[in-house]
SESE-173785 format. One record per residue (C-alpha): residue number from 1; chain; y negated, z, x. Coordinates in pm, 1 decimal. Layout:
! SESE-173785
 num chaine        v        w        u
 NUM      A        Y        Z        X
...
! end
This chain:
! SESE-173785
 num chaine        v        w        u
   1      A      0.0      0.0      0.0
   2      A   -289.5   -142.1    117.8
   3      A   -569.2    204.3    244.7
   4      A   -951.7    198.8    229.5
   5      A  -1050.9    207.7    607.5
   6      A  -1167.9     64.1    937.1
   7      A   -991.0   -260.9   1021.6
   8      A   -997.6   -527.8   1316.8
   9      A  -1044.7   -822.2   1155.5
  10      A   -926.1  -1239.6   1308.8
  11      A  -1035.7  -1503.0   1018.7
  12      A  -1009.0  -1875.9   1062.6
  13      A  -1262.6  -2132.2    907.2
  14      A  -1320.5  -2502.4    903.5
  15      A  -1533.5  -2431.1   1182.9
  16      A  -1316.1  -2278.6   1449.9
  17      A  -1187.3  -1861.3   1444.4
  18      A  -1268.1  -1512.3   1576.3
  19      A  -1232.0  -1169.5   1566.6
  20      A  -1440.6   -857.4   1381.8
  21      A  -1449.3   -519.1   1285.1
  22      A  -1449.0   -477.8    886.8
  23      A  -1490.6   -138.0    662.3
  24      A  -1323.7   -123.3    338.5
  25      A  -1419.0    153.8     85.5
  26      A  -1380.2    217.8   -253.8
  27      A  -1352.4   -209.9   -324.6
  28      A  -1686.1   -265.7   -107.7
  29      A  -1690.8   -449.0    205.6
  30      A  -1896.0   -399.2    545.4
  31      A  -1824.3   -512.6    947.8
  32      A  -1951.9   -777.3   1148.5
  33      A  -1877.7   -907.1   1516.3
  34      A  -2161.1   -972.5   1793.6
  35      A  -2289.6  -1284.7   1595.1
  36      A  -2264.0  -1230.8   1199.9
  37      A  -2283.2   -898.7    958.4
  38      A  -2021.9   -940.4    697.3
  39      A  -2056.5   -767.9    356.1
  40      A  -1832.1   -803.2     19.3
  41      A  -1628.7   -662.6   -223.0
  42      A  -1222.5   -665.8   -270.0
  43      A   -991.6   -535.1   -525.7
  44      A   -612.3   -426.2   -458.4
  45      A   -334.9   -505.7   -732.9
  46      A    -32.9   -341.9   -563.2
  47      A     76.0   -507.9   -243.6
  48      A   -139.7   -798.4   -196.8
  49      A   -513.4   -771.0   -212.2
  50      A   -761.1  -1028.3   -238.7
  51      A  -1132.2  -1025.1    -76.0
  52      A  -1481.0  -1166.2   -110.7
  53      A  -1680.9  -1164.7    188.4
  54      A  -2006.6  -1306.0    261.3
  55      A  -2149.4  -1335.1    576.7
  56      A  -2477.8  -1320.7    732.3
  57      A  -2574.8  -1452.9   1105.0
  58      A  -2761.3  -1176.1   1308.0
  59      A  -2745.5  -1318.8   1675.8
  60      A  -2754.0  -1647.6   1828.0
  61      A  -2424.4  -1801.8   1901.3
  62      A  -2140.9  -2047.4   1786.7
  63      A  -2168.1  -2209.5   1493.1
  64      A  -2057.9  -1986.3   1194.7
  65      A  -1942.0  -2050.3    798.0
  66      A  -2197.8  -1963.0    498.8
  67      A  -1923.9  -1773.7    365.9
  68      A  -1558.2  -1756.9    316.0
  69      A  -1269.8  -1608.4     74.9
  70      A  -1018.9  -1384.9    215.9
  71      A   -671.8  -1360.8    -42.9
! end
């Protein structure tokens, strides 16, 4: 069963991967890496859980996605 917490984080996008740190607590969504904040919401149904995040660029750097869907 999936547990609110602190969580290292690799997504891949249409634009290439990487790695994070993401909070999850009480369904809301926080973390970021050295280039882009992330922020969200996410709702567990037993095992599987599915996410929202948004992101938001804070640094120069790679290119990044607007946004992407974690499930």
């Amino acid at each position: 069963m999936f547990k609110d917490g602190i969580y290292s984080a690799w997504f891949k996008t249409p634009r290439g991967e990487g790695t994070g740190i993401v909070h999850f607590q009480d369904g809301r969504i926080s973390g970021g890496d050295s280039i882009v904040s992330y922020s969200g919401s996410y709702d567990v149904a037993g095992d599987p859980f599915t996410a929202t995040v948004v992101t938001e660029r804070h640094a120069e750097g790679h290119a990044t996605s607007a946004s992407m869907s974690l499930s």
